[in-house]
Phi, psi and omega in degrees: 000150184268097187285023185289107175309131157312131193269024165295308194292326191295295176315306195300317186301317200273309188300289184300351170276347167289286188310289217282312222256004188244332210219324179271303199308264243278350163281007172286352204248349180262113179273005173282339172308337193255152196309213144295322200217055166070050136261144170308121177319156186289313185293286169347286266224317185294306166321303167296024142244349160314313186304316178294322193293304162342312193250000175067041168231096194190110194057094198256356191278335217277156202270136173321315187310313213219059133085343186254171191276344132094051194248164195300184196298288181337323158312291183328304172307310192280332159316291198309315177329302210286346183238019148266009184310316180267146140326297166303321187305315200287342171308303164299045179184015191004088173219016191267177169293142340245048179266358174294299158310296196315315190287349196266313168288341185259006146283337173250001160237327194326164181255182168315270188336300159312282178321287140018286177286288225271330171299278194321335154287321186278346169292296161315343189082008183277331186228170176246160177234196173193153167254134193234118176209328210266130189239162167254148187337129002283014229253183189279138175222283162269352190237104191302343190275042174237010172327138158249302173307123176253178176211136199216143175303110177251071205063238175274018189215141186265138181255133201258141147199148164154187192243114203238153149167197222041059159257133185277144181119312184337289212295339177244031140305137174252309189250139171220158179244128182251107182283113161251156166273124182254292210229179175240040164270156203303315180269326182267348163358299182278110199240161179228141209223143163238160164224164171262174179281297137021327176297106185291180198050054172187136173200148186287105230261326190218119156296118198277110169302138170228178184279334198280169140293153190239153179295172178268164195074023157031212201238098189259133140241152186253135161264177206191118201234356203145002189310083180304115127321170164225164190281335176286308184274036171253160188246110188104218158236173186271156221077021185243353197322292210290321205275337205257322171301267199303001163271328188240004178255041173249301173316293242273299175328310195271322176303325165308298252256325211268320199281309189320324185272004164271284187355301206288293186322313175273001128307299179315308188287353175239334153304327189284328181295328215278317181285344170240041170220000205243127126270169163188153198029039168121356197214139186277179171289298171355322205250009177279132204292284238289315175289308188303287180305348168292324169281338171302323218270283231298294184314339177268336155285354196264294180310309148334297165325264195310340174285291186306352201241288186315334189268335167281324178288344155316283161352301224288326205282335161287359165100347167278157187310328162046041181283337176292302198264019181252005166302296175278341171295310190314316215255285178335286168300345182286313159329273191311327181297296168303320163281350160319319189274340176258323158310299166296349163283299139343335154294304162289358173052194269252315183310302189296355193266285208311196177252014169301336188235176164253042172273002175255010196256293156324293165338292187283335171275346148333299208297322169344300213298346178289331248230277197290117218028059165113107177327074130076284186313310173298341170267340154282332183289331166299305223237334134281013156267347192262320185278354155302308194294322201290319173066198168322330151320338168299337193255039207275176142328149147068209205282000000 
């Protein structure tokens, strides 16, 4: 594959790295911008995407049609980098988690109609949405076929109950897609249902404190008392639920992979200024053997990252599923994001602690990454099953 951007893209690329370093970066240094739970305020957050929306950098996954920019996977990897250089950036250009995924899945199964209620506010940016899929023990975590929320045929309506959480979002969510268990067949089990929030027989029992800064709408858990669906809002058919989770949490992964390597980068870039203005006993760090390989290891792990992350969107934009290399762009970069982040805190001493920098702000919100769609472990488990199934064919050239 040719890693040259195309120069639409490349242009596209350069504007969000302006737009991010001109109009985002510098309100991460005002702690009156940020919310109760370290995210940029809502009045805030609405302005910088008029501006975006304003210069026609606004959603690049989303289809033209429903408000977005409709552009390939590949793009996407050079966008999402540049407008995680901030903290703040991909919520401005609504490319962040999790309305990204969502959006990406009700562009590829949705009917017209569906796209419509539900695509089209979260693509504008008037509502947020979620995905309800994660329960707590015994219930689905990586594996969905541990499902417990059913949703059961009641006359002309499916009646929902059970307990879901860590949904990123809830609280400030309007539309969600909800994974239930319809039947206990192994593959067909599963239906995936939309509801609004506005809908009774359900409700948000805890916003759940985490160590991270949290996205808006936080991490939740939710009941389910009676929630009625109509047939119109189930999405895809029913039994498709598990086949509607792997369609959007295969992107979605990688799409994490993509914001993570601006994240890693911009540890690097405020370790390198620091290190190279900070002395001691005679020397700056910078010029230290010891600081150089640590920066050396770290830019090479970045690069790594991006080769793995650019060859599944490559995959992906070719119509495959790219459940492999999106495994390993997952383990890697989830990896690599934490250590870019403990390294630069360590480079900064005691600066690198504080809230003087956001490196400690990364730092906690690192730790996710290891976590989120799909556990560190569960994607090695991916990746020795393929190469047990696969032998020397894992490593074959080309799809």
């Amino acid at each position: 594959m040719d890693f040259t951007l195309p120069p639409e893209i490349e242009a596209l690329r350069l504007k969000t790295r302006s737009f991010i370093a001109e109009r985002v970066l510098p309100l991460e240094a005002d702690r009156a911008i940020y919310d109760a739970h370290e995210n940029i305020k809502d009045e805030v957050l609405a302005t910088v995407r008029a501006e975006a929306k304003a210069i026609g950098l606004w959603a690049p996954q989303a289809d033209p049609d429903y408000g977005g920019m409709g552009l390939p996977v590949t793009a996407w990897a050079a966008i999402y980098e540049e407008a995680n250089r901030s903290i703040f950036g991909p919520a401005a250009i609504n490319c962040a988690a999790p309305d990204d995924g969502n959006m990406n899945l009700l562009s590829k199964v949705a009917t017209p109609d569906q796209k419509e209620r539900w695509l089209r506010p979260i693509v504008e940016g008037r509502v947020r949405s979620s995905f309800v899929m994660t329960e707590p023990h015994p219930g689905a975590g990586s594996d969905p076929g541990m499902m417990r929320t059913r949703a059961e045929r009641v006359g002309n309506k499916w009646v929902v109950r059970g307990r879901k959480w860590f949904i990123t979002g809830a609280e400030a969510s309007s539309h969600f897609i909800l994974i239930a268990r319809t039947s206990d067949d192994a593959r067909k089990g599963l239906t995936a249902f939309l509801f609004h929030k506005d809908q009774p027989g359900w409700r948000i029992l805890r916003r759940i404190e985490i160590m991270g800064p949290e996205e808006h709408g936080g991490h939740c858990e939710l009941e389910f008392d009676g929630l009625e669906i109509s047939d119109e809002n189930v999405l895809m058919n029913v039994g498709d639920g598990l086949k509607a989770t792997q369609i959007r949490l295969g992107p979605a992964r990688l799409t994490h992979c993509m914001r993570w390597l601006g994240l890693s980068k911009r540890c690097m870039e405020i370790a390198a200024a620091y290190a190279h203005e900070r002395e001691g006993f005679g020397i700056r760090l910078a010029d230290r053997e010891t600081v150089q390989v640590k920066m050396g290891e770290i830019a090479q792990d970045i690069q790594v990252g991006r080769l793995l992350v650019m060859h599944a969107a490559w995959l992906l934009d070719r119509g495959d599923f790219a459940r492999k290399a999106v495994s390993m762009a997952k383990v890697h970069v989830a990896d690599t994001l934490h250590k870019a982040a403990d390294v630069a805190i360590q480079i900064n001493g005691a600066r690198g602690y504080s809230k003087d920098t956001v490196l400690e702000w990364i730092y906690r919100y690192a730790r996710q990454a290891r976590l989120v769609d799909g556990a560190t472990e569960v994607h090695r488990m991916v990746l020795a099953g393929a190469y047990s199934k696969e032998g020397q064919d894992f490593w074959r050239w080309g799809a």
